[in-house]
N, C-alpha and C positions, 0 to 999 in steps of 0.2 A: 504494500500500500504506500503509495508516493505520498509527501507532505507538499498541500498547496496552499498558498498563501494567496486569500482572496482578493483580489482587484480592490474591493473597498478597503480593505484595510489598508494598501501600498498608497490608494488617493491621500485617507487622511493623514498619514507621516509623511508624504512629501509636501502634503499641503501647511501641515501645524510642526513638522520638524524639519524643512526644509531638505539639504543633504545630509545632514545627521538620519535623518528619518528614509531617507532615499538608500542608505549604508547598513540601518538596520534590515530594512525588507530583502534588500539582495541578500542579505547573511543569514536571515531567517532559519533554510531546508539543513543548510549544514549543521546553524546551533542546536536547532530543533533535533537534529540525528546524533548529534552529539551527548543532549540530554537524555534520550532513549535509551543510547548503550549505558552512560552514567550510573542512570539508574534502576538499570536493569527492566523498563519499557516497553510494551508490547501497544503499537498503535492497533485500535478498532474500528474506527471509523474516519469521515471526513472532518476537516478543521471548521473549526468553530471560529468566531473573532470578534473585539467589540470596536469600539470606538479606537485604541489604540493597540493593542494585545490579539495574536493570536491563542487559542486555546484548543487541543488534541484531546481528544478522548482516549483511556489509555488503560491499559491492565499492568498492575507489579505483578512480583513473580510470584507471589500469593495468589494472584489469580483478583483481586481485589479492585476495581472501578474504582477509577482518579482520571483529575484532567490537569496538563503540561500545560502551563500558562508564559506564555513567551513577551516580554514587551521591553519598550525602551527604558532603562534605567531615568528615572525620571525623578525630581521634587514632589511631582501629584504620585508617582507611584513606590517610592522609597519608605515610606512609613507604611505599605502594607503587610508586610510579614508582621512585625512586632504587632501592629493591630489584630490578626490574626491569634496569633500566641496568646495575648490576653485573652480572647473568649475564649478562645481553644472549645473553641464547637458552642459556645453557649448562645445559639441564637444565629451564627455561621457556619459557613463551612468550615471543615478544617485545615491548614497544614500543614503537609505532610513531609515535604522536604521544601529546601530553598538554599539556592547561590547566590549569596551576599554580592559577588563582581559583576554580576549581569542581571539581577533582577529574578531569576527563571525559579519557578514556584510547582511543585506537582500540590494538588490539592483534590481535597475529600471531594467525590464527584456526589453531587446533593440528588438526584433524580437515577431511575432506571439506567444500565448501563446499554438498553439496547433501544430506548426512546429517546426522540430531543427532548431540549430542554422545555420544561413548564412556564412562564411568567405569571406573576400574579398579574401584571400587565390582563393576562386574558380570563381571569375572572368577570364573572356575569354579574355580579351582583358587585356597584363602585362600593358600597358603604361597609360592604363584609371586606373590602379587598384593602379601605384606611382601616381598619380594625385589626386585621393581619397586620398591617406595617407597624402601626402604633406600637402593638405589644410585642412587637420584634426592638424595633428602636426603645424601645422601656428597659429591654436588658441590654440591648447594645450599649446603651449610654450609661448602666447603673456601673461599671468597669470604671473605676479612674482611670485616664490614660498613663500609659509608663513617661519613663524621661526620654526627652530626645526627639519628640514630634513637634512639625510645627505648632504654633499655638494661634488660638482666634486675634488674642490680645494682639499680636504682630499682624496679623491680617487685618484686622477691623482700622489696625492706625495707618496701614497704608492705603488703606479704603478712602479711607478720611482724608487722606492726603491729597488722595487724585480726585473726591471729587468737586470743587470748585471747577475745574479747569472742564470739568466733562458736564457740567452744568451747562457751564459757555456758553456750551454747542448746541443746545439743545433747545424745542421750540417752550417756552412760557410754563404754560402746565406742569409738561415733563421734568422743567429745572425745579419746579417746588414742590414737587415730588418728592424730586432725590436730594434737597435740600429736608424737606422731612424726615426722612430715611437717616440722614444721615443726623440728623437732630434725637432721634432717638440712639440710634446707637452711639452718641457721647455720653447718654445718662446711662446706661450700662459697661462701658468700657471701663470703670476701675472696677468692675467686679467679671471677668471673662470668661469665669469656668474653670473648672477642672476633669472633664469628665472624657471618658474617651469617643470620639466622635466618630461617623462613617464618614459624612459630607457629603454620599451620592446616591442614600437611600430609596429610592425612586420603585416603583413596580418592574420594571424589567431587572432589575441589581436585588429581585426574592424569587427563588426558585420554588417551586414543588420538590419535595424530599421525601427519601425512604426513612432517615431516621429521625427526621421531626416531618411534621406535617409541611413547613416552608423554613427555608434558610437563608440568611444572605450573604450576597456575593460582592465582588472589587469595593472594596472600600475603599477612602482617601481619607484616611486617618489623622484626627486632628484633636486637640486638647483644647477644649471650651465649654460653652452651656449648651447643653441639649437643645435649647429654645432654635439654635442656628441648623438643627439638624432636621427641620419640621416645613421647609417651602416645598420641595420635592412632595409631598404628599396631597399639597393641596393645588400645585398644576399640574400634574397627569392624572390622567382621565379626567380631564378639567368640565366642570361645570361651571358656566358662568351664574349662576344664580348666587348672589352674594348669600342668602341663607345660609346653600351649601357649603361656601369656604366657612361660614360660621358655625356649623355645625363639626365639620374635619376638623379645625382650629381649635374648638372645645376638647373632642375627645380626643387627640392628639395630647393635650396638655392636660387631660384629668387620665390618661392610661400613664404618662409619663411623670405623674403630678408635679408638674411645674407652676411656677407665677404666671397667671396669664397677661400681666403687663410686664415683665421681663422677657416673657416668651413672644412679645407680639414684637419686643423691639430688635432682638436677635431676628426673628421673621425678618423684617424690614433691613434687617443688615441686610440679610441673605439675597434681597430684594435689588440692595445697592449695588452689591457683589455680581448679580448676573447683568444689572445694566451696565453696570462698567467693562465686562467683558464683551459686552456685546456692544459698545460704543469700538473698542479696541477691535472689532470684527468688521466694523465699518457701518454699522447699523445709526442712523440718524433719529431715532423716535425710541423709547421704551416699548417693551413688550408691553402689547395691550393686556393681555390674560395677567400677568403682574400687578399693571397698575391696578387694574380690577380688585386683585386679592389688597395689595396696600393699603388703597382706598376705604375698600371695606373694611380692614383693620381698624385705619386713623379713626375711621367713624364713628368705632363702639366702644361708649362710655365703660371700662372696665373696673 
């Protein structure tokens, strides 16, 4: 069985790492064959991939289902082992081995070894699918994080830093908006958390499992308040009916029992966070579905 390495994934690293990212994907088949023999390896089926990572579905010599997770050693992806370790399966997956010089991870394969993967993403029912997530990020986040990952505190002040200048740019509305946003997250920035975060909790990052009902997957491991781990739940599978973000935004923060005025200003960070990077992607407006939730936030007397 040959190792292929999908078209989408070679776009977005030459797109998001330029030649660094154009260096990993030619190198891919070799590291990828390299990890096999390593660790003793048996490919099953085709490659898997997400946004930046390839992933092989694989058998040890136990005979035992795991998947080869391959990706560019990265900032966003450098603190997922150690986030790992700490649940060590509590709410994740697990694992199983890992090479500190390149990143390359085998991990506990969460679903059937002879089905694709499940998302909660394809859950019928949106309101049972935030209820899963909830009480997945409730123990994700109840873990302190260890030493040595970024922290929100460092994030939130360079938040703050760029945005004046990304205001600028933007039409009226949009700039007091994120003049908002950014007015709340000063009144929680001396206090940033301690807890260990995913930061990319989303429906397609929760599998269907053999040995929990659902587990999650790629984390971007970060040391802060829960409250910043909670926007992902209320735009996918987005409902614009502002009820409904008030309804996610409740039980989100009574499964994880948080403040819900600390937890709405962390939201708002997380708010500022994706419009910034998506001003840096060349985007001239705020996501509508964002300001929606925002909006709806600012509004309710908490």
């Amino acid at each position: 069985m040959t190792i292929h390495v999908p078209d989408e994934l070679a776009a977005t690293q030459a797109k998001y790492n330029g030649a660094a990212g154009r260096a990993f994907i030619a190198a891919l088949p070799s590291l990828a064959e390299a990890y096999l023999a390593r660790w003793d390896l048996r490919l099953t089926g085709p490659s898997m991939h997400g946004v930046a990572s390839l992933v092989l579905p694989v058998r040890r010599s136990d005979d035992t289902a795991a998947v080869l997770k391959l990706h560019l050693l990265d900032e966003e992806s450098e603190g997922e082992p150690a986030g790992l370790r700490v649940w060590d399966g509590d709410g994740s997956v697990r694992l199983l081995e890992h090479d500190p010089d390149t990143g390359t991870m085998l991990l506990e394969r969460a679903g059937p070894a002879t089905a694709a993967p499940t998302h909660l993403s394809t859950h019928p029912d949106p309101r049972e699918a935030v209820t899963i997530l909830a009480d997945l990020l409730a123990r994700l986040t109840a873990h302190p994080a260890p030493p040595g990952l970024r922290t929100l505190s460092d994030i939130a002040t360079r938040m703050l830093a760029d945005t004046p200048s990304a205001a600028a740019r933007l039409p009226a509305p949009d700039a007091r908006l994120l003049a908002d946003c950014a007015a709340a997250v000063r009144e929680v920035l001396p206090e940033p958390g301690d807890r260990l975060l995913h930061w990319d909790l989303h429906y397609d990052n929760i599998l269907a499992a053999e040995r929990e009902p659902w587990l999650a997957i790629d984390p971007k491991p970060l040391a802060g308040d829960p409250g910043f781990d909670l926007l992902p739940a209320l735009t996918d599978l987005w409902d614009p009916d502002p009820a409904e973000t008030l309804w996610r935004f409740d039980l989100l923060t009574d499964r994880l029992a948080l403040d819900r005025a600390r937890a709405r200003a962390w939201t708002l960070a997380r708010v500022l966070q994706n419009a910034l990077w998506d001003m840096e992607d060349g985007e001239a407006t705020l996501n509508p579905d964002q300001v929606s939730i925002a909006r709806t936030l600012l509004s309710r007397t908490l």
